[in-house]
C-alpha positions in Angstrom: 2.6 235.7 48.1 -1.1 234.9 47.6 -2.2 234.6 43.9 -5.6 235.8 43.5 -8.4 233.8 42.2 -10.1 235.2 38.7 -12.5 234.6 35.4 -11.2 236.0 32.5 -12.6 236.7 29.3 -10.7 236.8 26.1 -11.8 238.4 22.8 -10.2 237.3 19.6 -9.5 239.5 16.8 -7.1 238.9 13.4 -4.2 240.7 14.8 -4.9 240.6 18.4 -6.9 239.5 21.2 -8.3 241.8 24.3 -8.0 240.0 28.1 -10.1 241.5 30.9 -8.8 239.8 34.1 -12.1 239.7 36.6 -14.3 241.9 36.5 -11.7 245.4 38.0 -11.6 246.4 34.8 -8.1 245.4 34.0 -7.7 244.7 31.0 -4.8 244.2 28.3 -3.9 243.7 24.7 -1.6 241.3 23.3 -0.9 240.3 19.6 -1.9 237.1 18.0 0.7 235.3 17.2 2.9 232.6 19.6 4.7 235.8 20.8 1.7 237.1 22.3 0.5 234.0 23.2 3.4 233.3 25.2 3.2 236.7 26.7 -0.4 235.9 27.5 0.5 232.6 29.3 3.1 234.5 31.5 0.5 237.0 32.8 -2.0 234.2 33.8 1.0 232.7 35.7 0.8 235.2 38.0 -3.3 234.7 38.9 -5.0 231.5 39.9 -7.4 231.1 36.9 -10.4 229.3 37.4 -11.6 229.3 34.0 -11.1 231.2 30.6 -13.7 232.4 28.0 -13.5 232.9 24.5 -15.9 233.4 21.1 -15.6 230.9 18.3 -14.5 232.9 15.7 -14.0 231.2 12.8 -10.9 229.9 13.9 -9.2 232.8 14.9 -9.2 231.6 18.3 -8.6 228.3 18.0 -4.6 227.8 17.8 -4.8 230.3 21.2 -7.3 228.0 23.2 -4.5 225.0 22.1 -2.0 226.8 23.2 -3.8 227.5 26.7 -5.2 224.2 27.1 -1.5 223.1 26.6 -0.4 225.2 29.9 -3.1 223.9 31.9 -5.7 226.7 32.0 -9.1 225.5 31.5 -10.5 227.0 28.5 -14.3 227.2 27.3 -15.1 228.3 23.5 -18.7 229.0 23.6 -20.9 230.3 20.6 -20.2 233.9 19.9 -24.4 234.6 19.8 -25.2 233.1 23.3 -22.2 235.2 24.4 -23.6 238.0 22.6 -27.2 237.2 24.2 -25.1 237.0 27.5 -23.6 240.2 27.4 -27.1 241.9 26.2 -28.8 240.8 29.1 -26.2 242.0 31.5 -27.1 245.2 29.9 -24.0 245.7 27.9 -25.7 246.8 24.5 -22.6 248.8 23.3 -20.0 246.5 21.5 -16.2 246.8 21.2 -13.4 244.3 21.9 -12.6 245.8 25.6 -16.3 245.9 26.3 -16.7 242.2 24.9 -13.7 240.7 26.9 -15.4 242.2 30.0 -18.6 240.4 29.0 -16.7 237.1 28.3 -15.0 237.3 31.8 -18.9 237.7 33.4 -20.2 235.4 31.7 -17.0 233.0 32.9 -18.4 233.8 36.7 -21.9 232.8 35.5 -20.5 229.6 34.1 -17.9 228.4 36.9 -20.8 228.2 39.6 -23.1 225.7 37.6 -22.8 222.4 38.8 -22.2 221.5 35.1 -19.5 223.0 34.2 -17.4 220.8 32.8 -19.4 220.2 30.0 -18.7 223.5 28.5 -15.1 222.5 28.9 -14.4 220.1 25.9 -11.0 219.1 24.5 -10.2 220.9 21.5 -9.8 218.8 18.1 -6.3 217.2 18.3 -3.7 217.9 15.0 -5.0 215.5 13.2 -8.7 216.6 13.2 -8.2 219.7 12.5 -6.3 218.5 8.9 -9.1 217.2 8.8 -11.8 219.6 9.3 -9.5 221.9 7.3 -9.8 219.7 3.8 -13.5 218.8 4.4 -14.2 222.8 4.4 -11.9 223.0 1.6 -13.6 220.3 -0.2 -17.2 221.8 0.3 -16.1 225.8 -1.1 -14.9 223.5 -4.2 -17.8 222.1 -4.1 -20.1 225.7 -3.8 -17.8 227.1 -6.7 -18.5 223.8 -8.9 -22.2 224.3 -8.4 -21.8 227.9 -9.2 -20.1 227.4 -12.5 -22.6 224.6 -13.8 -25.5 227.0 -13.3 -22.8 229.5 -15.5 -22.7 226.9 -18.4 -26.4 226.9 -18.7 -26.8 230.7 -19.3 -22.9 231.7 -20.5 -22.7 232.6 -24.1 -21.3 230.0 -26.5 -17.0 232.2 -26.5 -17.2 232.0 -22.5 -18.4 228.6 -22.4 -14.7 227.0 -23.4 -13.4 229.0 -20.1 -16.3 227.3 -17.8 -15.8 224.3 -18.4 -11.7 223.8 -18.0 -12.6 225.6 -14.8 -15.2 222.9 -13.9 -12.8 220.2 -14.9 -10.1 221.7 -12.7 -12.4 221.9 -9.5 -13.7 218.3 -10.3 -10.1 217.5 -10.1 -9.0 219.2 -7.1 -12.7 217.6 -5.4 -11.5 214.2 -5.8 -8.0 214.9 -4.9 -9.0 216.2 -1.9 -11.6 213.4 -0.9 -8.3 210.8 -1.9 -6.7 212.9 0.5 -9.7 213.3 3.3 -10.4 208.8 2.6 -6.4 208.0 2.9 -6.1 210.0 6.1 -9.4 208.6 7.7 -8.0 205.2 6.7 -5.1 205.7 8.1 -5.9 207.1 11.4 -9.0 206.3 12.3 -9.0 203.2 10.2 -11.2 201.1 13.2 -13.7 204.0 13.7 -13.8 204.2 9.8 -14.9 200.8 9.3 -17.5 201.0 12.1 -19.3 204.0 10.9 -19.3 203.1 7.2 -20.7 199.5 8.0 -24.5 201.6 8.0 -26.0 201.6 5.4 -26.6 205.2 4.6 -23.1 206.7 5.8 -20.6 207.4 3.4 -17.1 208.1 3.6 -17.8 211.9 3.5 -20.4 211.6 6.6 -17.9 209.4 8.1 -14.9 211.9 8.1 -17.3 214.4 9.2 -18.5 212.9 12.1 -14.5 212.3 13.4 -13.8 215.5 12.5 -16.8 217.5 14.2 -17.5 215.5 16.9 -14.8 214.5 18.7 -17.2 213.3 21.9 -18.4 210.6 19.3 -19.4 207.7 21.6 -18.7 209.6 24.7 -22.0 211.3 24.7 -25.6 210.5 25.4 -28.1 210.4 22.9 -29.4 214.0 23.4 -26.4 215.6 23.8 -25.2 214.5 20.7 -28.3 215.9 18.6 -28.0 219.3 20.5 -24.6 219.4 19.8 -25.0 218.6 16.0 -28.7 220.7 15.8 -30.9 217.9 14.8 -32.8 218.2 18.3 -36.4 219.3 18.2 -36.2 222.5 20.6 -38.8 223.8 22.6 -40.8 227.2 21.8 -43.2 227.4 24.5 -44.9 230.4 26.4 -48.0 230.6 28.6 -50.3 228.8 26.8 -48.7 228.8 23.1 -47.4 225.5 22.2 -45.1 226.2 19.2 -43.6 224.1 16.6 -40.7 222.2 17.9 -37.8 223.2 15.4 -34.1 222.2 15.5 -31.2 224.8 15.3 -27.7 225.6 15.3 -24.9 223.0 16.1 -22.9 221.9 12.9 -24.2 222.8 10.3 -22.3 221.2 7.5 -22.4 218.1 9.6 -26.4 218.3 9.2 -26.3 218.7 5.6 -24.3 215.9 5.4 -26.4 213.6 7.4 -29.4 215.1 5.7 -27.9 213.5 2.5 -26.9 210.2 4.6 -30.7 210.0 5.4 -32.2 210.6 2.2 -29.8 207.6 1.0 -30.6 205.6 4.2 -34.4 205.6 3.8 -34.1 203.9 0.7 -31.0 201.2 1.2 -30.9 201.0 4.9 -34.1 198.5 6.4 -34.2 199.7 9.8 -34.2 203.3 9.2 -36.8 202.8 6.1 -39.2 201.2 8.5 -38.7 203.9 11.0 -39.7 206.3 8.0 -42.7 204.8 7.1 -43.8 204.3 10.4 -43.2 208.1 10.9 -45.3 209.0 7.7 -47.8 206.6 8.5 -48.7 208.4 11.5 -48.9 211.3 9.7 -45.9 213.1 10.2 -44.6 216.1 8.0 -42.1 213.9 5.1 -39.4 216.4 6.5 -40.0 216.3 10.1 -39.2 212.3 9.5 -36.3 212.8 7.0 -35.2 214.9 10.6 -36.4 211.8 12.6 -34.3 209.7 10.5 -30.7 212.3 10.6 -30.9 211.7 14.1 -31.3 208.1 14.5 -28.5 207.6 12.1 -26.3 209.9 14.4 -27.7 207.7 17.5 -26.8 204.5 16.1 -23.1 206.0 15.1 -23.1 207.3 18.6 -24.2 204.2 20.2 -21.8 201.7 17.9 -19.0 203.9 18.7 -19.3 203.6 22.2 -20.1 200.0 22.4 -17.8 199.1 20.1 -19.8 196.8 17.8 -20.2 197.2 13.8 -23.6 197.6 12.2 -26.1 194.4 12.7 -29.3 194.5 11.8 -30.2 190.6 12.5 -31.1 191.1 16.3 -34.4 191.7 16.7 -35.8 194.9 18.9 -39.0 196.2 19.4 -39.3 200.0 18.8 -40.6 201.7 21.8 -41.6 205.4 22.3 -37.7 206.4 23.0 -36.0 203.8 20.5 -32.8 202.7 21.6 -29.6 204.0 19.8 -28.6 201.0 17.7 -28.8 199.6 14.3 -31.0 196.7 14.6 -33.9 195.3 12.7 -37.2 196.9 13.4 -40.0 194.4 15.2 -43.4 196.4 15.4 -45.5 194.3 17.6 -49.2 193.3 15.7 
């Protein structure tokens, strides 16, 4: 019997997720949970799937995109407001979960025929990054809640102070048990990777386990894909005649804080990227448009070390051009 070829489009929810197989309109509902999964996987058996679709939904979806990445389906996860953008332009302004899994399997057709393709394809983070990526957000709501409760202490009255403070020393000392436990298991497993990345000046342990943990393409990528993908590339806002300020947007977000941080520290300990600042200020340049400048040479250099293999050096000598290259070396700026 002849399987038939098809896009489908899978919308996530808590308890279940919503299939739309092609665009007919058939559609089904299966629970979220490995019994539904499995149930899942059994019905795409029967069709020749070219490629699925799903939202990123806050990790809802994610141990279901595993799972079908496992069985050999070819999964894309792409961000729920361009699929939301997607679905509006096809003129779908209504939203439910049929009507959304409907839009996800269109916008899988609109996908599959670009020559590119693959690139919104990507591996999934592997067990071990996502213990990862699961203490590093645990570590930053501890964080939020410390920072919370210190601005408490300042205003609290003097019979509630006694209660904010054991709860400040308890979250410092879940913080640091946590980043003992994020540091071991970078150490441990990525213990290579770990030594390259840290060896620039700048990037901390934290930045470090960030970058394995967010970016699993480290050193696979080219220069500007990797600052699209983290948001620290200036984009475009053009129209006609208008010529906008370029801003940068989405990607990770925490990951930018982070190397927002790594900069700051960076521009005063690290001599390449100091020189690159001043140059940048010299010309005149907004002090946060080349703090930006400097986020993404950092994540160039990591991205460049990675793939070459090398640690941080800083003794050969390079001339900065318009487009500098994406390594750590000491800045020549010709007289």
């Amino acid at each position: 019997m002849m399987l038939k070829t098809t896009m489908v489009g899978i919308d996530v929810a808590k308890a279940t997720v919503e299939v739309a197989f092609d665009l007919s309109g058939i559609r089904q509902t299966f629970t979220n949970d490995e019994a539904g999964w499995e149930v899942l996987i059994g019905e795409l058996d029967s069709w020749v799937v070219e490629l699925i679709v799903m939202e990123a939904t806050g990790g809802l979806e994610r141990k279901l995109a595993v799972a079908l990445q496992a069985a050999g389906f070819s999964v894309a996860v792409v961000n729920p407001r361009q699929a939301r953008h997607f679905a509006i332009a096809m003129g779908n302004v209504a939203k439910t979960d049929r009507i959304d899994a409907l839009a996800l399997a269109e916008l899988a057709y609109a996908l599959a025929i670009r020559p590119d393709r693959d690139r919104f394809i990507r591996p999934l983070s592997s067990a071990g990054e996502q213990e990862l990526l699961a203490l590093i957000a645990r570590r930053r709501q501890l964080v939020t809640m410390a920072a919370a409760e210190h601005q408490r202490r300042t205003t609290s009255h003097g019979v509630a102070c006694e209660s904010v403070e054991a709860v400040i020393a308890t979250l410092q000392q879940q913080i640091e048990g946590i980043g003992q436990q994020v540091d071991a298991m970078v150490k441990g497993q990525y213990g290579e990777l770990s030594r390259q990345l840290t060896s620039v000046p700048g990037i901390g342990p934290v930045v470090t386990a960030m970058l394995i943990a967010q970016v699993p393409g480290l050193g696979k990528l080219s220069r500007r894909r990797i600052s699209a993908l983290v948001g620290v590339a200036p984009m475009n806002r053009d129209s006609g005649g208008s010529r906008r300020r370029r801003t940068i947007s989405g990607g990770r977000a925490d990951l930018r804080r982070g190397l927002f941080m790594a900069a700051l520290a960076a521009i005063r300990c690290n001599p390449v990227i100091r020189v690159f600042y001043e140059r940048l200020v010299a010309a005149r340049k907004p002090k946060k448009v080349a703090i930006v400048a400097c986020m993404r040479k950092l994540l160039t250099i990591a991205n460049a070390m990675v793939r070459t293999k090398t640690m941080w050096d800083e003794t050969v000598p390079l001339t900065f051009r318009k487009s500098p290259p994406p390594m750590g070396f000491k800045v020549v700026i010709p007289a």
